[in-house]
NURO-998920 format. One record per residue: residue in three letters; x, y, z of N, C-alpha, C in turn. Coordinates in pm, 1 decimal. Atoms other than C-alpha are relative to their C-alpha. Layout:
! NURO-998920
R   type     n_east    n_north       n_up    ca_east   ca_north      ca_up     c_east    c_north       c_up
R    ALA          X          Y          Z          X          Y          Z          X          Y          Z
...
END
This chain:
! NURO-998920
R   type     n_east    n_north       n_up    ca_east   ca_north      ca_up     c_east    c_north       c_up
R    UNK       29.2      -97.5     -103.7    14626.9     7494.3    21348.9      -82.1      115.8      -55.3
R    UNK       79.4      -97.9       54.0    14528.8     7747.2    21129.9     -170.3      -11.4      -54.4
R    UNK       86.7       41.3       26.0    14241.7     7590.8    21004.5      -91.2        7.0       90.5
R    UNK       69.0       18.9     -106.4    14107.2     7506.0    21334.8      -27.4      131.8       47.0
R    UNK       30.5     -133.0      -14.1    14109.0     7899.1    21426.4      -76.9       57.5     -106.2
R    UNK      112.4      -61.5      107.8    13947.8     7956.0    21135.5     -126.7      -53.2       23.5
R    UNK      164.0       77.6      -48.8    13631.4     7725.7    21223.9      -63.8       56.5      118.0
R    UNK       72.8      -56.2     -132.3    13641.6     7872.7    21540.4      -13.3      120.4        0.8
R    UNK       39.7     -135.7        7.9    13642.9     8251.0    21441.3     -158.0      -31.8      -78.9
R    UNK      130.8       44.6       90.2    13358.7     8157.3    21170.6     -105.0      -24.2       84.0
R    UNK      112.2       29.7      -93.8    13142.5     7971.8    21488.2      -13.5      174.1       84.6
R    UNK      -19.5      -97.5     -126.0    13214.4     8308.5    21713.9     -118.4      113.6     -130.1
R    UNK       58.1      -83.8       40.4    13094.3     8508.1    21442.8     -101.4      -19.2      -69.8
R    UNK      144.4       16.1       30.5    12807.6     8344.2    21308.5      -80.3       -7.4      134.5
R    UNK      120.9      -20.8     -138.1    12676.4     8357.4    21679.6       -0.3      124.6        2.8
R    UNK       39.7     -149.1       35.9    12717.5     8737.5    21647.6      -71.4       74.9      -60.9
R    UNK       60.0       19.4       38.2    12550.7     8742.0    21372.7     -120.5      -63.5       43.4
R    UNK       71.2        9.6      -50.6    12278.7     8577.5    21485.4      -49.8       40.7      155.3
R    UNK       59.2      -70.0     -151.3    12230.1     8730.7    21836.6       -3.2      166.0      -49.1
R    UNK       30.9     -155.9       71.5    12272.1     9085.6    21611.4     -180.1      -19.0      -59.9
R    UNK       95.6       13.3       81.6    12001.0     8958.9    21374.0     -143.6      -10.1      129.2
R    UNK      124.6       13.9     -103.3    11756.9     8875.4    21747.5      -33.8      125.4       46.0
R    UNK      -14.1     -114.6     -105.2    11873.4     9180.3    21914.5      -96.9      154.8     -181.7
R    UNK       66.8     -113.4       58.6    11746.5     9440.3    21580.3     -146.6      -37.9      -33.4
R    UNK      109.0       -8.3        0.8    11447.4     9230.6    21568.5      -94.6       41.5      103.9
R    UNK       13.8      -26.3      -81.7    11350.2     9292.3    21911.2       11.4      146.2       30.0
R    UNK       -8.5     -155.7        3.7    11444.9     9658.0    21864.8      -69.3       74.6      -80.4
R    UNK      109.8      -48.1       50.1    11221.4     9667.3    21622.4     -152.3       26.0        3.4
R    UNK      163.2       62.7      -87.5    10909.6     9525.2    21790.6        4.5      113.5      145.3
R    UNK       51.6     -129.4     -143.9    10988.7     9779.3    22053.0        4.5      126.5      -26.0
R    UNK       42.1     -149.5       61.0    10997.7    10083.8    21865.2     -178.9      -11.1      -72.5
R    UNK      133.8      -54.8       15.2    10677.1     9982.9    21706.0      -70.3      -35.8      125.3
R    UNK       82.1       37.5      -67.8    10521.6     9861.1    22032.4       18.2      115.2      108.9
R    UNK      -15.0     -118.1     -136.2    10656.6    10171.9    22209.0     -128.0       85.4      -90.6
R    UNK      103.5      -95.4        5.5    10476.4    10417.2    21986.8     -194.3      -42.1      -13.4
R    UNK      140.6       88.1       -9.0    10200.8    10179.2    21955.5      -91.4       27.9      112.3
R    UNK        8.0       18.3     -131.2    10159.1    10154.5    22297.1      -36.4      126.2       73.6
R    UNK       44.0     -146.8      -88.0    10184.4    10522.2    22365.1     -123.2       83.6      -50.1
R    UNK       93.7      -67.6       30.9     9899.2    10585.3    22210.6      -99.5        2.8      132.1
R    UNK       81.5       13.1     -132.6     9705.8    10451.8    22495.0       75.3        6.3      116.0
R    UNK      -53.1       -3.5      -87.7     9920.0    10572.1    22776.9      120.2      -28.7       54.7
R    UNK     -153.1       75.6       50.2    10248.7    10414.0    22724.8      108.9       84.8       42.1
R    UNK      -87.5     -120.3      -20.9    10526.2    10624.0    22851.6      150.1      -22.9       44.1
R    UNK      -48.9       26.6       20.8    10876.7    10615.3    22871.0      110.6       83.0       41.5
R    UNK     -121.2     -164.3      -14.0    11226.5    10808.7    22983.6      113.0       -2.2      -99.2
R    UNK     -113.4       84.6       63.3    11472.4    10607.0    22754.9      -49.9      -65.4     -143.5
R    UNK       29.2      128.2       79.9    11479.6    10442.5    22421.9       74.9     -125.1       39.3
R    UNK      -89.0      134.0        9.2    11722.9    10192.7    22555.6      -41.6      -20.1      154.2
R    UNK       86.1       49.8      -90.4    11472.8    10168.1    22847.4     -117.3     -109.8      -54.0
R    UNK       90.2      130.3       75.9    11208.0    10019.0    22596.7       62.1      -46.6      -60.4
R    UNK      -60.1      154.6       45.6    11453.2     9813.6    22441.5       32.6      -86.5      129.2
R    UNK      -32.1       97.9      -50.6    11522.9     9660.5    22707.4     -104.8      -36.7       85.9
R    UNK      109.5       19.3      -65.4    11171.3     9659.3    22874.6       18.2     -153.4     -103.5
R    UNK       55.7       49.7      101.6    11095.4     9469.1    22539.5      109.2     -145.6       30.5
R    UNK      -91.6      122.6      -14.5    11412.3     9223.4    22552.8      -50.0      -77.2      127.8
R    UNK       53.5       56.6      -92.1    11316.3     9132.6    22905.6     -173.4      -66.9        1.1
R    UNK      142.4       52.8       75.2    10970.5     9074.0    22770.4        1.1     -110.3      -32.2
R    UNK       29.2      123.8       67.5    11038.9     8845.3    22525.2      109.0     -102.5       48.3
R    UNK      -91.0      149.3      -62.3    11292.6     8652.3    22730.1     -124.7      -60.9       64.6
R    UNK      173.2       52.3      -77.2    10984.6     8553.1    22939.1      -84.9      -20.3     -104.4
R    UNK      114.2      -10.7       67.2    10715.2     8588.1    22716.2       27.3     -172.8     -165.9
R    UNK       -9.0      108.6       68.0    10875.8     8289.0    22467.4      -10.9      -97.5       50.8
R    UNK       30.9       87.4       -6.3    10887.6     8035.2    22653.8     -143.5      -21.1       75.7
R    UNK      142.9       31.7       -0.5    10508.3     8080.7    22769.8     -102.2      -36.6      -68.1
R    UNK       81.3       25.6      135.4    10376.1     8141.2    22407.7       56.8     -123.9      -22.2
R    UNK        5.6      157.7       24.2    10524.3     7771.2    22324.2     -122.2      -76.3      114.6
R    UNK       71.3      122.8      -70.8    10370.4     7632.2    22650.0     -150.4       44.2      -21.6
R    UNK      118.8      -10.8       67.8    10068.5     7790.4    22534.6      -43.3      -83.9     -136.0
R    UNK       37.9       58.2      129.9    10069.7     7654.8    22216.8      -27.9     -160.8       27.0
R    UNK      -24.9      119.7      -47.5    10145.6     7341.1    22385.1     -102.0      -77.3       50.2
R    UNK       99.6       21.1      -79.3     9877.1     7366.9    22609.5     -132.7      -38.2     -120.2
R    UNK       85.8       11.5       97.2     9651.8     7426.4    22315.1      -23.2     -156.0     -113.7
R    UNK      -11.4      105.9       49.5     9769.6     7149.0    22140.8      -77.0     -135.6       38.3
R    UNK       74.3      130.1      -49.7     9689.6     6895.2    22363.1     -151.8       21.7       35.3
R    UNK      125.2       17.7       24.0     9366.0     6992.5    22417.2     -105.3       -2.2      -90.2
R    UNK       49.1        1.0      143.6     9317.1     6984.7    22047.2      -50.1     -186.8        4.4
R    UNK      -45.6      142.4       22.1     9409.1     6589.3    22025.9     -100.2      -55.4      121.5
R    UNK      116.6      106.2     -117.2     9185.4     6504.8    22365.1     -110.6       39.2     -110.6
R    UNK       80.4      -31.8       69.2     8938.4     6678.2    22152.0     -101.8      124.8       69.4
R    UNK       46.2      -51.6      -63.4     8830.2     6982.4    22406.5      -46.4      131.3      -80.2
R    UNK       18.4     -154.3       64.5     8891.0     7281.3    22200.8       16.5      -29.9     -146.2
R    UNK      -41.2       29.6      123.2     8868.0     7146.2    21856.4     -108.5      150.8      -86.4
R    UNK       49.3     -102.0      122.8     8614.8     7431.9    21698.4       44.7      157.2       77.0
R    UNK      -63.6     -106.9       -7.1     8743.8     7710.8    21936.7      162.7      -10.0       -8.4
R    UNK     -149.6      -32.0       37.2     9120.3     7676.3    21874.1       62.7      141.2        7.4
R    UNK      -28.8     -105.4       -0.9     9215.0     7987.8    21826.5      -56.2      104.2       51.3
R    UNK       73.2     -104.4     -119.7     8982.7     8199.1    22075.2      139.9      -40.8      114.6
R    UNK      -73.7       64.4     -124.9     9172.1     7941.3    22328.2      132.1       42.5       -3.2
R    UNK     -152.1      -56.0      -20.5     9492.3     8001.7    22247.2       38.7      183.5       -9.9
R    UNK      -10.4     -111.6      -22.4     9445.5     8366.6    22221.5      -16.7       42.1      154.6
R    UNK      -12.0       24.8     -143.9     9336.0     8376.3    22551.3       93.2      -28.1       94.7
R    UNK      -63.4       58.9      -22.2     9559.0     8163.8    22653.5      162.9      133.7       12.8
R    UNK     -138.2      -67.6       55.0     9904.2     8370.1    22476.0      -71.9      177.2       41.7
R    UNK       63.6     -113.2      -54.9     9676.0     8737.1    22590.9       29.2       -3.6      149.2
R    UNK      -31.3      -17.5     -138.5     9713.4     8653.6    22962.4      132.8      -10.6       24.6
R    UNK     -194.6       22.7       -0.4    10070.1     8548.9    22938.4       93.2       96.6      -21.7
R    UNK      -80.8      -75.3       40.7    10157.7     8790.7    22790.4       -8.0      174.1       64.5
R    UNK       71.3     -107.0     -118.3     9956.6     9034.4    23006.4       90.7       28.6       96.2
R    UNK      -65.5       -1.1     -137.9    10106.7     8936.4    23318.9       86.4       -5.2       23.9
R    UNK     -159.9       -8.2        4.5    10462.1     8906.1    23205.5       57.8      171.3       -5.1
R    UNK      -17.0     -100.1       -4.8    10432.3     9269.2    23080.6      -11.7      104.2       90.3
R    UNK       13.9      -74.0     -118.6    10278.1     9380.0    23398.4       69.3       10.9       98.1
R    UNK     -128.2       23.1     -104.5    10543.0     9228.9    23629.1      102.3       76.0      -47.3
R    UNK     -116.3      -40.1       55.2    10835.5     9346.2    23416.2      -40.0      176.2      -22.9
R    UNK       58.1     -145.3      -13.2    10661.7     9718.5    23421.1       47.8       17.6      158.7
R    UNK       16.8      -16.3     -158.4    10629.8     9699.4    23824.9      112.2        0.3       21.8
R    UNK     -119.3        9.2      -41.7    11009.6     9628.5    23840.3      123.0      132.5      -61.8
R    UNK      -91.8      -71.1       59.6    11125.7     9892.1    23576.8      -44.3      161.3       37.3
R    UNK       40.8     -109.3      -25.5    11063.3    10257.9    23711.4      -32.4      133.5      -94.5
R    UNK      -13.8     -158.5      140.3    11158.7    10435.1    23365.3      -99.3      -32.4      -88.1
R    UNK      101.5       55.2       93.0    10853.5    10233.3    23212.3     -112.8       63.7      139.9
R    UNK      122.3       18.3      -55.2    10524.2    10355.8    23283.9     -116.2      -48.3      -91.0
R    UNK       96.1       61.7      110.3    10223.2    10145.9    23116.4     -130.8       53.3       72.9
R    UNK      156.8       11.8      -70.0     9829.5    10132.6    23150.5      -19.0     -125.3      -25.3
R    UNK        8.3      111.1       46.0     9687.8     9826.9    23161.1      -91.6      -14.5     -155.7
R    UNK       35.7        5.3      179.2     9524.4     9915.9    22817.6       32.2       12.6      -58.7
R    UNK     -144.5       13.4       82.1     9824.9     9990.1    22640.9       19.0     -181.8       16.2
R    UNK      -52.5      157.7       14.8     9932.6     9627.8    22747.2      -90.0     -100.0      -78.9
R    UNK      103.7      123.7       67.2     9600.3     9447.1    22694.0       16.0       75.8     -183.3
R    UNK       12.9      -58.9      173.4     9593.2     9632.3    22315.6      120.7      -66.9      -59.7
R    UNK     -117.9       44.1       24.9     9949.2     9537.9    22258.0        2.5     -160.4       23.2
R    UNK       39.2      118.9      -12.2     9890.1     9186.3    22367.5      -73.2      -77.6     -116.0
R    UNK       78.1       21.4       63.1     9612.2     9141.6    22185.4       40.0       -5.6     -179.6
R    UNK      -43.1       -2.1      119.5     9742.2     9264.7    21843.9       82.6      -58.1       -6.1
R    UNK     -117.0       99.4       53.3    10050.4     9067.3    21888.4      -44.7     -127.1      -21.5
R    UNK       44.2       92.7       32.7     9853.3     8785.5    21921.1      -98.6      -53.8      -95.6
R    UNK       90.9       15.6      102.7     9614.6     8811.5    21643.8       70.8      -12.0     -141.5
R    UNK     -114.8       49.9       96.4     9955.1     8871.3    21433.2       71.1     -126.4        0.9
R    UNK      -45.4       85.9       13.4    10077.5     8593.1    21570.6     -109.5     -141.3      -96.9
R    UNK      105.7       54.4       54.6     9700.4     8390.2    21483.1       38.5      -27.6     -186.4
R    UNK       19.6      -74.5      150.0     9729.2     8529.8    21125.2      166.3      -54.3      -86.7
R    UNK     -115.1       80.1       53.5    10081.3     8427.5    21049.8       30.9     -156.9      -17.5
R    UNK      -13.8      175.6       -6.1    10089.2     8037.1    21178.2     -176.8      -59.9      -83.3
R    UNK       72.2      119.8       86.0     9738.0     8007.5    20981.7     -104.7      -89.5       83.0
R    UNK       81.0      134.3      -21.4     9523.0     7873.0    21259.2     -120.8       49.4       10.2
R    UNK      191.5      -34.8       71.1     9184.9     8078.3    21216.7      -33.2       35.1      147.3
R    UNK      121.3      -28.6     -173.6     8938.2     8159.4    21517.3      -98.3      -52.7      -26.0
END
């Protein structure tokens, strides 16, 4: 019996652990993407307004960047976008990420953006993202 409570405190708290470890990365990406952001207009009543702008963000905003990538993919393998690759998928992960941030703005009242704060923020996330996985422009 004891044993078995022990496996199961261990599972409880390595999911804590890991949903801690999502939740300060995400708190981190929104402190720098707040002041980032406010350079160009970015504005704000709460820090635990842009954390949670940001969380609501990237709940959305992940599973688009895959189907982006996705998207990209396959039109690698037909052979459509084989020398722009990485324009395409910038593009691609830039609008997505555009229009997720713009909706999720329109709904939150204590967020105010420009759309050039977003497109800038977009943009650099996605050129970090470019630059990390290695696939060039």
């Amino acid at each position: 019996m004891w044993n078995k409570m022990k496996q199961w405190i261990s599972h409880i708290l390595g999911y804590f652990i890991i949903i801690f470890a999502v939740l300060a990365v995400i708190t981190l990406l929104a402190l720098f993407g707040g002041v980032y952001m406010h350079l160009f207009g970015f504005q704000y009543e709460t820090v635990a307004s842009l954390v949670l702008f940001f969380i609501i963000v990237s709940i959305i905003c992940v599973p688009l960047e895959s189907f982006s990538l996705f998207i990209t993919n396959i039109l690698i393998q037909i052979g459509i976008a084989k020398e722009a690759y990485g324009v395409f998928y910038i593009v691609l992960d830039v609008s997505t990420c555009f229009i997720t941030m713009n909706v999720v703005d329109c709904f939150m009242p204590s967020i105010v953006s420009t759309k050039l704060s977003i497109l800038i923020f977009a943009l650099t996330m996605s050129f970090i993202t470019v630059y990390f996985e290695r696939k060039g422009l």
